[in-house]
C-alpha positions as CSV (number, residue, x, y, z in Angstrom):
1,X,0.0,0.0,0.0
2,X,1.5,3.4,-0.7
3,X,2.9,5.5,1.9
4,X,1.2,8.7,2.8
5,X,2.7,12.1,1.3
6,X,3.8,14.8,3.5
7,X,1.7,18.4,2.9
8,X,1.1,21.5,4.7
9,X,-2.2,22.6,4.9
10,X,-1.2,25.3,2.4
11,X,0.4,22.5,-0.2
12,X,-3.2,21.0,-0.4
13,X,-5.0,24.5,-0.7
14,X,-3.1,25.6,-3.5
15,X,-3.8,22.1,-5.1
16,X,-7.0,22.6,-4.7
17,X,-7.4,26.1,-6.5
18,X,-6.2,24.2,-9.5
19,X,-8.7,22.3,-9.8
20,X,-11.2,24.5,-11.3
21,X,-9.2,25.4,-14.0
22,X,-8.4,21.7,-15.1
23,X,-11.8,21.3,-15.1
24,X,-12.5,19.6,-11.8
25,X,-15.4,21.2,-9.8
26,X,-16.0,18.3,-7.6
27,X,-13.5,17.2,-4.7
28,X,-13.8,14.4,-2.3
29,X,-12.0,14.6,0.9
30,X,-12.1,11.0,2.6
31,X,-10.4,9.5,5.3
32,X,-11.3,7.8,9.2
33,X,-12.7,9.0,11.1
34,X,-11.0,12.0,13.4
35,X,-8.4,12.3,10.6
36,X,-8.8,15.6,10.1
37,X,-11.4,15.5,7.2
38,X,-13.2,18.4,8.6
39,X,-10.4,20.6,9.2
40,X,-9.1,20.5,5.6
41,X,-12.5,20.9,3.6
42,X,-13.2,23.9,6.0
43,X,-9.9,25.5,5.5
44,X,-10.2,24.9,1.6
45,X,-13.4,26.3,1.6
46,X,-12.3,29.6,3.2
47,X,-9.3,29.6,1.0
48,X,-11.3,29.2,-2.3
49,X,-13.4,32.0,-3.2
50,X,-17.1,31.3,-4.0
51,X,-16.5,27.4,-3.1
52,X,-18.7,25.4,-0.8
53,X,-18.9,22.5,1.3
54,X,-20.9,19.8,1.4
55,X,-20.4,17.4,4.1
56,X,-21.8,13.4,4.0
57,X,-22.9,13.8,7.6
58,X,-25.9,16.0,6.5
59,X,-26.9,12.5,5.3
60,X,-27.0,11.1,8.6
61,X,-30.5,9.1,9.2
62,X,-32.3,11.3,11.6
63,X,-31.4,10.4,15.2
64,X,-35.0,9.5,16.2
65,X,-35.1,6.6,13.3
66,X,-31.5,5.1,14.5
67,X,-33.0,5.4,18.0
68,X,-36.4,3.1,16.4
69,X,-34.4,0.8,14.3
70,X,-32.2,-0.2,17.8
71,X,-28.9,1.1,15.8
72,X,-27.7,3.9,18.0
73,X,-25.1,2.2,18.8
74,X,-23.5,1.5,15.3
75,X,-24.8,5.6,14.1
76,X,-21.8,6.7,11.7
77,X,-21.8,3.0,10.1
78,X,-22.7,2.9,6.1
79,X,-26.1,1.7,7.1
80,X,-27.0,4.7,9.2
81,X,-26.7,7.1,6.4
82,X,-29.2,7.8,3.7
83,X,-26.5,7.0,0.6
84,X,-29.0,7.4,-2.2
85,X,-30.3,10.5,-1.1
86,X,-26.8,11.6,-0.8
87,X,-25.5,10.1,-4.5
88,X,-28.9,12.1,-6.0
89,X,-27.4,15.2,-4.5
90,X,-24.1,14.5,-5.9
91,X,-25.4,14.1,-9.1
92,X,-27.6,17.0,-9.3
93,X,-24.3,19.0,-8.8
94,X,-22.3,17.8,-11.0
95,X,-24.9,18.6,-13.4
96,X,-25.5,22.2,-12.8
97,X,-25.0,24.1,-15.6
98,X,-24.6,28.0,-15.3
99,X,-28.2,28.6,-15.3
100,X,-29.2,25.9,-13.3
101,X,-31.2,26.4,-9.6
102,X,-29.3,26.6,-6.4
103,X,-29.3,22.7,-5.0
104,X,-29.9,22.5,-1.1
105,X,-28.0,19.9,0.8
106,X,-28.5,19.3,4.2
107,X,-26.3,20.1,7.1
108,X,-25.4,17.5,9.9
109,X,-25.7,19.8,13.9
110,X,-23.1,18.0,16.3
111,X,-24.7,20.0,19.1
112,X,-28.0,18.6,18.4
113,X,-26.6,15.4,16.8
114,X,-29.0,15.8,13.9
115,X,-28.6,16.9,10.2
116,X,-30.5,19.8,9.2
117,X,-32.4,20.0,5.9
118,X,-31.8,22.4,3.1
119,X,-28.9,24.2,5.1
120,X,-26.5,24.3,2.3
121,X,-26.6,25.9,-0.9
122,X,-24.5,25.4,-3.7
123,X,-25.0,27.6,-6.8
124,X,-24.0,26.7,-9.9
125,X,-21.7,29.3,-10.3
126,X,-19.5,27.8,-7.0
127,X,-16.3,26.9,-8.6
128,X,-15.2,24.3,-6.4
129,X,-17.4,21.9,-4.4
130,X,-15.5,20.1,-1.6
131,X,-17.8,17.2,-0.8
132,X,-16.1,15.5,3.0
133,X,-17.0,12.7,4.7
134,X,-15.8,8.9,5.6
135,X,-17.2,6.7,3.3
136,X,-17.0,8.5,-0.5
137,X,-13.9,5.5,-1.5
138,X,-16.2,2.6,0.0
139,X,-17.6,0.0,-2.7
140,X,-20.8,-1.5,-1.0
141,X,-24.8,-1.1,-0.5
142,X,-24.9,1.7,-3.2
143,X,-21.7,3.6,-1.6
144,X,-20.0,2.6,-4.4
145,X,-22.0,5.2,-6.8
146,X,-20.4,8.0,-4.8
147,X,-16.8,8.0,-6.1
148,X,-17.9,8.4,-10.0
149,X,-19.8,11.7,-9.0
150,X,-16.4,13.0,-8.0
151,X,-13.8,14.3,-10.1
152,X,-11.1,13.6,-7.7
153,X,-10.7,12.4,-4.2
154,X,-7.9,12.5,-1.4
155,X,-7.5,10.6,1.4
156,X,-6.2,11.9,4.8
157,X,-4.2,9.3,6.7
158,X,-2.5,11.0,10.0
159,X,-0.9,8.9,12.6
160,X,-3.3,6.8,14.7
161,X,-2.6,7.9,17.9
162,X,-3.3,11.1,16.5
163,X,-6.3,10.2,14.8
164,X,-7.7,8.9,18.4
165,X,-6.9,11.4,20.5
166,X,-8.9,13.9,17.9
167,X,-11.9,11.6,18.5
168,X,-11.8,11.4,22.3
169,X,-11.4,14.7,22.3
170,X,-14.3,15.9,19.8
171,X,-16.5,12.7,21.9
172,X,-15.7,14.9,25.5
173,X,-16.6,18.4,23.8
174,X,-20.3,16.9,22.9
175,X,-20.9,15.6,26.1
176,X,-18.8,11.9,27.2
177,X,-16.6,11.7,30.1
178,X,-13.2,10.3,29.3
179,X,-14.1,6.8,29.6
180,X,-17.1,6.8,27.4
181,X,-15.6,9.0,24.6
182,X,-12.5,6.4,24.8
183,X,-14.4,3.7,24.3
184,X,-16.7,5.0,22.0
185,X,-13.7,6.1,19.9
186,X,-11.8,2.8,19.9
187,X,-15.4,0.8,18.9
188,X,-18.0,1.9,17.0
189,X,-14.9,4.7,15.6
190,X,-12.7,1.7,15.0
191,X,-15.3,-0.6,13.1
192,X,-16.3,2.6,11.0
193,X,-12.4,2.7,10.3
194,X,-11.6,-0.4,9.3
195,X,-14.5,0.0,6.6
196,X,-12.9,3.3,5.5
197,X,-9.5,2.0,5.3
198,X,-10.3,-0.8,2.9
199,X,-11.0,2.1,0.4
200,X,-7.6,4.0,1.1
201,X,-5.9,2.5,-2.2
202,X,-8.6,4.0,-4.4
203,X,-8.0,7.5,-3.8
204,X,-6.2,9.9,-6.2
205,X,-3.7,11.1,-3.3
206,X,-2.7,9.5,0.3
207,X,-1.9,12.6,2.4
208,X,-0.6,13.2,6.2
209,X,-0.7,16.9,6.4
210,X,2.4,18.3,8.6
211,X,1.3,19.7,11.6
212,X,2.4,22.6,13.8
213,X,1.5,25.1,10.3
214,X,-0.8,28.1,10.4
215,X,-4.9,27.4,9.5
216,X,-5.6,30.8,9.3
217,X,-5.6,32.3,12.8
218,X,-5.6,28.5,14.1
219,X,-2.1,27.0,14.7
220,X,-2.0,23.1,15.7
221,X,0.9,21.0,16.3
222,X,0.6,16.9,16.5
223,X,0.4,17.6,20.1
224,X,-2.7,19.7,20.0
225,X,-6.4,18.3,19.5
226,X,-8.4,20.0,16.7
């Protein structure tokens, strides 16, 4: 399996306002979860004028029906997301035209762990739609319609005990103790992981982004916790 290139933040921004001009309007950024995905489309999106992002986790099944269905405890698992509903919004991006409508895509709420409907809008005049989420490289149960929407997708792949400490950390912000955000981040995380692994060698570029470089007004190191 290839080895993960080495970028800065600002290697991968400036790679991705290039992309519009070779004709690529559509970037996937992929990854497990607490590897930064997040971070990277956000920073990318501030960077690149009149670009938007739309993330997967607006696709979330609503909290209630996991809750019904007895799967709260697997929620972020393929199965817990609504895929087609998020490959019919993929597609109706990639075909906008310049005078096509505005397409609303829904926004996922970590504070009310819910997705919102019809929170984001992409025009058709957005040059650059960065489309984030864990599961845009997996090849199963319709997923595997995602990656031909896309005209290019990169996987993030930081160090793991990186990676977990990101997760236990963003699990304590929303609510866990310690304990519970630890386990939750080395279980239902893990199995979610393993999935989006398996899809790692499909992706146009393998990055681990060099920490301890500027985001803006945000500085992080390896030691520090997004």
């Amino acid at each position: 399996m290839d080895a993960a290139q080495e970028c800065t933040p600002q290697e991968l921004i400036a790679a991705a306002k290039a992309l519009p001009a070779a004709g690529m309007r559509m970037l996937g950024i992929t990854g497990a979860p607490g590897a930064g995905k997040t971070t990277i489309a956000e920073a990318i999106t501030a960077a690149v004028s009149g670009s938007v992002l739309v993330g997967m986790d607006g696709f979330h099944l609503a909290e209630a029906l996991v809750i019904a269905r007895g799967i709260r405890d697997r929620k972020g698992a393929p199965h817990t997301f609504d895929v087609h509903g998020f490959v019919a919004i993929l597609d109706r991006i990639r075909a906008q035209l310049p005078d096509s409508p505005t397409v609303y895509a829904p926004r996922f709420d970590r504070g009310l762990d819910d997705a919102i409907c019809s929170a984001v809008e992409v025009p058709a005049a957005a040059p650059l739609v960065i489309i984030e989420g864990n599961y845009l490289l997996h090849d199963r149960d319709g997923w595997e319609l995602v990656r031909p929407a896309l005209d290019a997708v990169w996987f993030l792949d930081p160090p793991e005990r990186l990676r977990h400490e990101r997760l236990i950390s963003r699990h304590t912000q929303f609510g866990l103790d310690r304990d519970h955000a630890r386990e939750w981040a080395l279980g239902t995380d893990e199995h979610n992981a393993v999935l989006v692994r398996a899809g790692r060698a499909r992706a146009d570029r393998i990055v681990s982004v060099v920490s301890g470089v500027s985001f803006g007004d945000d500085t992080r190191t390896e030691a520090e916790v997004p």
